[in-house]
TILUM-764472 format. One line per 5 residues: number of its first residue (from 1); their letters; for each residue x, y, z of N, C-alpha, C, O. Coordinates in steps of 0.02 Angstrom, whole numbers, plus 32768, in hexadecimal, padded with zeros to 4 digits. Layout:
N
NUM = a = X Y Z X Y Z X Y Z X Y Z; ...;
***
This chain:
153
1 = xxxxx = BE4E ADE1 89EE BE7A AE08 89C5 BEA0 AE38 89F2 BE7E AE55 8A1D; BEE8 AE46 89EF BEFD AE7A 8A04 BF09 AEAE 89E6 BEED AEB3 89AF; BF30 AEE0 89F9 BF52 AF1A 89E8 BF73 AF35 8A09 BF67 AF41 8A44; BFBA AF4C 89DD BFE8 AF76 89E6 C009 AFAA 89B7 C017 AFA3 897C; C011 AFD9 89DA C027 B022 89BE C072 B017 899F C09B AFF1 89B9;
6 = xxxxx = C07D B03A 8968 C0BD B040 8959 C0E6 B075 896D C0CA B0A7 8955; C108 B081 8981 C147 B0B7 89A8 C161 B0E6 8962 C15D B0C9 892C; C176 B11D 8961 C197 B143 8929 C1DF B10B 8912 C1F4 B101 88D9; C1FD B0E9 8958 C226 B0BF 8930 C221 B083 891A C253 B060 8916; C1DC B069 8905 C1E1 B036 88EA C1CC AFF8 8921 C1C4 AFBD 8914;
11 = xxxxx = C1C9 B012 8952 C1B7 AFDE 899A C170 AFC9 89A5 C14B AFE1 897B; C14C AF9B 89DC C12B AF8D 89EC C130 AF5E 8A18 C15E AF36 8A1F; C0EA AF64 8A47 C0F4 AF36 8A70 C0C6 AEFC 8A71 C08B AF06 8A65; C0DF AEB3 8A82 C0CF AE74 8A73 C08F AE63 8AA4 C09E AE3C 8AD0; C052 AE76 8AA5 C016 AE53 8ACB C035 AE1A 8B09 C061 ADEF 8B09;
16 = xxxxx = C014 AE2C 8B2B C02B AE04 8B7B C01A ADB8 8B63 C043 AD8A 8B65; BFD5 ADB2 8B4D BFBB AD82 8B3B BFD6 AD50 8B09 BFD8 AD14 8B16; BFEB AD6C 8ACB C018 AD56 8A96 C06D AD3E 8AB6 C08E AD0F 8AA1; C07D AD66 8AE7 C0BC AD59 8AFB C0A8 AD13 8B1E C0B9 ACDC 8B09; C08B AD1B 8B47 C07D ACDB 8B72 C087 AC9C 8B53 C0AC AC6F 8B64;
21 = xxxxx = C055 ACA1 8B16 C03C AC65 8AE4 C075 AC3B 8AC8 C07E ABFE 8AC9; C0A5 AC7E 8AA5 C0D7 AC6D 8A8A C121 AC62 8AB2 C158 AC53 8A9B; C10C AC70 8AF3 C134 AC5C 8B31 C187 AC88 8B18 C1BE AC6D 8B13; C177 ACD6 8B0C C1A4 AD04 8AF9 C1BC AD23 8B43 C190 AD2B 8B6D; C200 AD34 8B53 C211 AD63 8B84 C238 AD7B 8B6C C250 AD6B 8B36;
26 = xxxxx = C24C ADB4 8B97 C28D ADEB 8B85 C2D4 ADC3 8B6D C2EE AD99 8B92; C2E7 ADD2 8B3B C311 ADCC 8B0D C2F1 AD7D 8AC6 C314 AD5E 8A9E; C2BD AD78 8AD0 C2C0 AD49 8AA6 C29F AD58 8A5C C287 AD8F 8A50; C2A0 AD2B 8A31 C2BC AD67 89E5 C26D AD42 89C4 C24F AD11 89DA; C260 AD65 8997 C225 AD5C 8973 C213 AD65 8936 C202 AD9F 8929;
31 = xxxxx = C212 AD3E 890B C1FD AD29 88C6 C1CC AD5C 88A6 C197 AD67 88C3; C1DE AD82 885E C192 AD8E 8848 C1A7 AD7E 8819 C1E1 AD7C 8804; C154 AD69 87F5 C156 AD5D 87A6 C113 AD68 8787 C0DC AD64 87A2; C11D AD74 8757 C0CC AD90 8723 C0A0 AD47 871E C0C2 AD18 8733; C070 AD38 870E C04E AD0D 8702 C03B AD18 86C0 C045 AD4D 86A1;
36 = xxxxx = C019 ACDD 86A6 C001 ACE9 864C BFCA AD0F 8650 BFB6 AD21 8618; BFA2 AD25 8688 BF6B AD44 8686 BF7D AD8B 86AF BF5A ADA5 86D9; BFBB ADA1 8698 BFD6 ADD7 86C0 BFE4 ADF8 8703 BFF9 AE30 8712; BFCD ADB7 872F BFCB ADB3 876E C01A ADBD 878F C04F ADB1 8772; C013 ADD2 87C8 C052 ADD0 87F0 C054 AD98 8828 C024 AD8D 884E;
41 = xxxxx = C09C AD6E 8829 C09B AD1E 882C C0D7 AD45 8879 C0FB AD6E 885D; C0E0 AD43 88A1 C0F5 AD49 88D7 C108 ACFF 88FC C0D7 ACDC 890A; C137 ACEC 8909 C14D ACB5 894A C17E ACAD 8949 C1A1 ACB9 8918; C194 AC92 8984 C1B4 AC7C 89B1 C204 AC6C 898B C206 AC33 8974; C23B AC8F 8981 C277 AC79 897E C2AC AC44 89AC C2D0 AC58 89DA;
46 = xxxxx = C2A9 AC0F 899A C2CC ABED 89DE C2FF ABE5 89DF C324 ABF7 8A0D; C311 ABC2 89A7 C360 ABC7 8994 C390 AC00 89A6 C3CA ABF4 89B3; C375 AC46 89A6 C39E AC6F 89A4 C391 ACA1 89F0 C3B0 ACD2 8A06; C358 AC7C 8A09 C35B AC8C 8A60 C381 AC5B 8A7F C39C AC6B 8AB4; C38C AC11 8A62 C39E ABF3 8A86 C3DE ABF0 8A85 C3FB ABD1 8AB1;
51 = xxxxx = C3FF AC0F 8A52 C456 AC14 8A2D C45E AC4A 8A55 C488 AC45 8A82; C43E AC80 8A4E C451 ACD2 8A75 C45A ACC5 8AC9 C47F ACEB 8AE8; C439 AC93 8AEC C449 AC83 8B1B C475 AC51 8B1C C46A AC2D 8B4C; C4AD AC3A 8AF3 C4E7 AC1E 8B01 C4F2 ABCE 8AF6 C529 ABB2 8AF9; C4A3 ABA7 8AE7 C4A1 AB77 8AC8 C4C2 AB6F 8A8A C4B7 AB93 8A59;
56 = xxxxx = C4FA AB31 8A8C C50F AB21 8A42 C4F6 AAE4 8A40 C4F3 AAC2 8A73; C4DF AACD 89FE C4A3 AA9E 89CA C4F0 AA5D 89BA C52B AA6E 89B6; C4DF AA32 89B7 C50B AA04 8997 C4D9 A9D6 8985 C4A1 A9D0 899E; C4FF A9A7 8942 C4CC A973 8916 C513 A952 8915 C54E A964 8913; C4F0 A91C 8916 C50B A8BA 890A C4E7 A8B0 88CE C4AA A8BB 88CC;
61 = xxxxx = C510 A898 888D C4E7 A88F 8863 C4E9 A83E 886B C4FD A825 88A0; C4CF A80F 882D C4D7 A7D2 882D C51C A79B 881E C523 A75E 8817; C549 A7D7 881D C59A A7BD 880B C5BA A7C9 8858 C5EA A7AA 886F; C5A0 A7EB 8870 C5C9 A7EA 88A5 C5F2 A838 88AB C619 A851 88D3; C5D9 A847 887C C606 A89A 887F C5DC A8C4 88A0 C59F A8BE 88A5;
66 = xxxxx = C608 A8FE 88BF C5DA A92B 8902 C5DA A973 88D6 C608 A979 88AD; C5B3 A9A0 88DB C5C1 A9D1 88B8 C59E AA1C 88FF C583 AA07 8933; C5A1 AA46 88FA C591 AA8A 891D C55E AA98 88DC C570 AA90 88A1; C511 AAB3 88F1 C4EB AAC5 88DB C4E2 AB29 88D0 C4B0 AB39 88F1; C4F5 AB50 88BC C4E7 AB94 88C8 C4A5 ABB1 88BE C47A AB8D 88A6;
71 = xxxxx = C495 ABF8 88D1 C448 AC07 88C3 C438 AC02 8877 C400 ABF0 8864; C469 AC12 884B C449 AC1F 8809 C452 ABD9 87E0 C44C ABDF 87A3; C45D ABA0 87F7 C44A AB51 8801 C49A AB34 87C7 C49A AB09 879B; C4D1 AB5A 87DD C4F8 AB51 87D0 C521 AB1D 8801 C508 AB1E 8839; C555 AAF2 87FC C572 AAB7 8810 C5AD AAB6 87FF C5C2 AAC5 87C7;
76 = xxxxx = C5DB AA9C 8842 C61E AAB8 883B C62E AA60 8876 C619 AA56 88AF; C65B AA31 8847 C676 A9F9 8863 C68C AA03 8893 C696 AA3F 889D; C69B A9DB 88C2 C6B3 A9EB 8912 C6B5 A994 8925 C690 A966 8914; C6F1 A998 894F C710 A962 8960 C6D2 A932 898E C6B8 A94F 89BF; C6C5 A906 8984 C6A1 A8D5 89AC C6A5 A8D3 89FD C67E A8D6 8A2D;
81 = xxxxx = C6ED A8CC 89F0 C6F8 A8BC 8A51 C703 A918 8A71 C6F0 A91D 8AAC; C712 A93F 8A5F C705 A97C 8A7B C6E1 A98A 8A7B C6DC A9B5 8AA6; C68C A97C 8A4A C64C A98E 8A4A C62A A968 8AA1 C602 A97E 8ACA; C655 A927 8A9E C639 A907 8AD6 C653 A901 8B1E C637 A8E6 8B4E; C693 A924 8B18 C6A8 A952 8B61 C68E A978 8B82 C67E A977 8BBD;
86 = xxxxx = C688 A9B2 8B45 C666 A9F8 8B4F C61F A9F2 8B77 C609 AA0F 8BA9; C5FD A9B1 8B3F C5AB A9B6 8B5D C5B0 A982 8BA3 C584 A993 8BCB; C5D9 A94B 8BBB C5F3 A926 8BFC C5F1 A94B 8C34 C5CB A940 8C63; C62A A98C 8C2D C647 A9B9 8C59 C61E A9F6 8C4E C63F AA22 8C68; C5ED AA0E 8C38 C5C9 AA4E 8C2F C5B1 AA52 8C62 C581 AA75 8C52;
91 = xxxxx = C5AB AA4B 8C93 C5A3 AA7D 8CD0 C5EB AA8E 8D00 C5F6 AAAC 8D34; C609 AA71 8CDA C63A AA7B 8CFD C674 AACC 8CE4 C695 AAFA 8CFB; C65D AAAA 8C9F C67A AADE 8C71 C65F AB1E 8C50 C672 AB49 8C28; C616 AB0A 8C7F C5E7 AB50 8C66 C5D7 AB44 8C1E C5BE AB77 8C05; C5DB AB14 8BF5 C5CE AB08 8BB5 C57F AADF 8BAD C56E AAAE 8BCF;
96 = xxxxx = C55F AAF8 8B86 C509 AAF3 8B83 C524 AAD9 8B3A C54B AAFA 8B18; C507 AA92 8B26 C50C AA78 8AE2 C4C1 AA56 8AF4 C4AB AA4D 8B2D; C4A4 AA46 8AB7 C47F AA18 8AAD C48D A9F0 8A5D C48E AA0E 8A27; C495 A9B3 8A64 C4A1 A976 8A3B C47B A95D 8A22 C45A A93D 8A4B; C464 A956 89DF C421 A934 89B4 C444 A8F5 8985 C46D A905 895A;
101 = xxxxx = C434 A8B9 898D C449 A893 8961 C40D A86B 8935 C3D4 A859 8944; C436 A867 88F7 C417 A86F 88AE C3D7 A822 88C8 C3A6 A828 88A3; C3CF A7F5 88EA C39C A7D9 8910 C358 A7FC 891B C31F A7F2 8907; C37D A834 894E C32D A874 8958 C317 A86C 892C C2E7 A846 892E; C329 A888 88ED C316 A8BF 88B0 C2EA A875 8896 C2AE A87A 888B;
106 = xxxxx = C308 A839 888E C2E5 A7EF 8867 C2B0 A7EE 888F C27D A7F2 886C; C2A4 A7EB 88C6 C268 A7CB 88F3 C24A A807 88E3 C21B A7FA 88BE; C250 A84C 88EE C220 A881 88FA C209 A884 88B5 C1D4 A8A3 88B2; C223 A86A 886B C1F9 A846 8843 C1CD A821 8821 C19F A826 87F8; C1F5 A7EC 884D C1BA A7B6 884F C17E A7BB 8867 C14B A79D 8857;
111 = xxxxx = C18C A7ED 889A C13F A804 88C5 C11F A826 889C C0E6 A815 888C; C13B A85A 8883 C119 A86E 8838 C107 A859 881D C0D2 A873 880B; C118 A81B 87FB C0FA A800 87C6 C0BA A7CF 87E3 C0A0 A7AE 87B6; C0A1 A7C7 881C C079 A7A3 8831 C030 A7B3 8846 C02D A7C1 8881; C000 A7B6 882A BFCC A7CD 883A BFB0 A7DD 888B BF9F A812 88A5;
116 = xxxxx = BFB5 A792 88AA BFA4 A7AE 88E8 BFD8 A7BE 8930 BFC6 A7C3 896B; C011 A7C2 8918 C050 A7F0 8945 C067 A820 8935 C0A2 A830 893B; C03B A83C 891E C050 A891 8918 C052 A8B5 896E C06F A8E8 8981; C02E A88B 898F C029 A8B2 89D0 C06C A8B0 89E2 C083 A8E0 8A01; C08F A881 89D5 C0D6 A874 89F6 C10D A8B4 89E1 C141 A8C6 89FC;
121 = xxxxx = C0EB A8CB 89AA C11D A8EE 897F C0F0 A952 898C C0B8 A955 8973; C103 A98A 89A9 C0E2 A9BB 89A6 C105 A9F2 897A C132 A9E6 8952; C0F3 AA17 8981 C109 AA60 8956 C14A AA82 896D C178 AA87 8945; C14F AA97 89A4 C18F AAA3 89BA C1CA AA76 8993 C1F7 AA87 896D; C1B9 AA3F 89AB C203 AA0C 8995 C202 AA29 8951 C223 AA5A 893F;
126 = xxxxx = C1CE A9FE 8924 C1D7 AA10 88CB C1FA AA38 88C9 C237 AA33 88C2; C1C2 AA8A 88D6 C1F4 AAC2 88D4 C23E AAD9 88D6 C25D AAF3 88A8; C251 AACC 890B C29C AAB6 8927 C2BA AA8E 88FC C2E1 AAB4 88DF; C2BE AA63 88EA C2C5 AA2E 88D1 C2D8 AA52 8880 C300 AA40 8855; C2BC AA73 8883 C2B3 AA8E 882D C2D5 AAC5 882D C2EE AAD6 87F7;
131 = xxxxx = C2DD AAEE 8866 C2F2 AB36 8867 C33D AB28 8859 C35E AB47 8830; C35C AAE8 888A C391 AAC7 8888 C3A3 AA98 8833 C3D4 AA73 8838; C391 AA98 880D C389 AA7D 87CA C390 AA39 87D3 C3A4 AA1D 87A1; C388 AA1A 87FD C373 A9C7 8807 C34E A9AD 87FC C354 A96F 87FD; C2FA A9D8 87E2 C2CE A9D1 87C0 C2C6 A9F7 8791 C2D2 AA32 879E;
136 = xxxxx = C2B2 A9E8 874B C2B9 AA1B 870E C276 AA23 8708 C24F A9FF 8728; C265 AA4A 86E5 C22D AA7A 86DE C1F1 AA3B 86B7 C1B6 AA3F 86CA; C1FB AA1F 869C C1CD A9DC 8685 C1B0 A9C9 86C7 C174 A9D4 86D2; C1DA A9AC 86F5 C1CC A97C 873D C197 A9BD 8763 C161 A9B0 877E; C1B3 A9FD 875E C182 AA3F 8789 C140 AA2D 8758 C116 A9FF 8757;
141 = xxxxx = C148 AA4D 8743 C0FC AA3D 8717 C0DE A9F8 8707 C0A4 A9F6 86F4; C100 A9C5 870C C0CF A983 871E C0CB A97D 8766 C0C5 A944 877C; C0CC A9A3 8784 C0BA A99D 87CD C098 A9AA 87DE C072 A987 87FF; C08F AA0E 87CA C056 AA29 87D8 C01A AA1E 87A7 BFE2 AA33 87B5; C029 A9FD 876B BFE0 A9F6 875D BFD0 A9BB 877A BF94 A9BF 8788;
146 = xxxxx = BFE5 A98A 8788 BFDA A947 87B6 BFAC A95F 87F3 BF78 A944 8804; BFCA A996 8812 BFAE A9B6 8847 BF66 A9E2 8847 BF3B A9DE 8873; BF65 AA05 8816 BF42 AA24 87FF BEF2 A9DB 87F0 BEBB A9DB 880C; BF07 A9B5 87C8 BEE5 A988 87B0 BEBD A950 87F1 BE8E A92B 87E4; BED4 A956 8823 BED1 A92F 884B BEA8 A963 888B BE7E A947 88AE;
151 = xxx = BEB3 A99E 8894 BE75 A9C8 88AF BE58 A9E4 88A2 BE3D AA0E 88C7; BE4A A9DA 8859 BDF0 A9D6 883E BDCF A993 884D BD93 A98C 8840; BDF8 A95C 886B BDD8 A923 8870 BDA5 A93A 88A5 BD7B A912 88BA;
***
């Protein structure tokens, strides 16, 4: 168990140990949320460490249309062949994209849905995956109880 003090403004500082775990450094952003048992739910923001450092998100759906992903899992159309310049020439152009096509999202399902390839499939991705609304809140929760269910084995 740890502990930390709260500051008059509302501050505190993040356990060395906990940072580690959750593989947190300076500037990267962090989640809280209540639990049903009133608990405080703390982790890892990625989407919005990985956006704040200059990463832009793009999705290929199954039509062929390209869209820009934002933090609050909003989507804004964007031309195909400039999506695929940008990410071609990004070092050239100093432009950091990463490209997900609607494929990922099917297979990293299917792995889901399969009893014994869940290993293929971990928490990070889901997460991500979901934070980005490519997975809806049904697919999160048949995952983790899949998960859950499978290390009590």
């Amino acid at each position: 168990m740890f502990y930390s003090k709260i500051t008059s403004k509302g501050q505190t500082t993040v356990p060395m140990e906990i940072r580690k775990r959750l593989g947190l450094e300076e500037g990267s952003y962090i989640k809280y949320s209540i639990g049903d048992a009133g608990e405080v739910v703390m982790e890892k923001d990625a989407l919005m460490t990985l956006t704040d450092k200059g990463l832009r998100i793009f999705y290929a759906d199954e039509n062929g249309s390209y869209y820009e992903i934002f933090q609050d899992k909003t989507r804004r159309q964007v031309e195909r062949e400039w999506v695929l310049s940008q990410l071609e020439n990004n070092r050239k152009n100093d432009f950091k994209g990463m490209l997900i096509h609607e494929q990922q999202i099917e297979y990293l399902r299917a792995a889901m849905n399969q009893e014994h390839s869940l290993f293929l499939v971990n928490n990070e991705s889901v997460k991500f995956y979901h934070t980005l609304g490519l997975l809806n809140d049904e697919e999160f929760v048949f995952y983790h109880e899949r998960k859950r269910i499978r290390d009590q084995r």
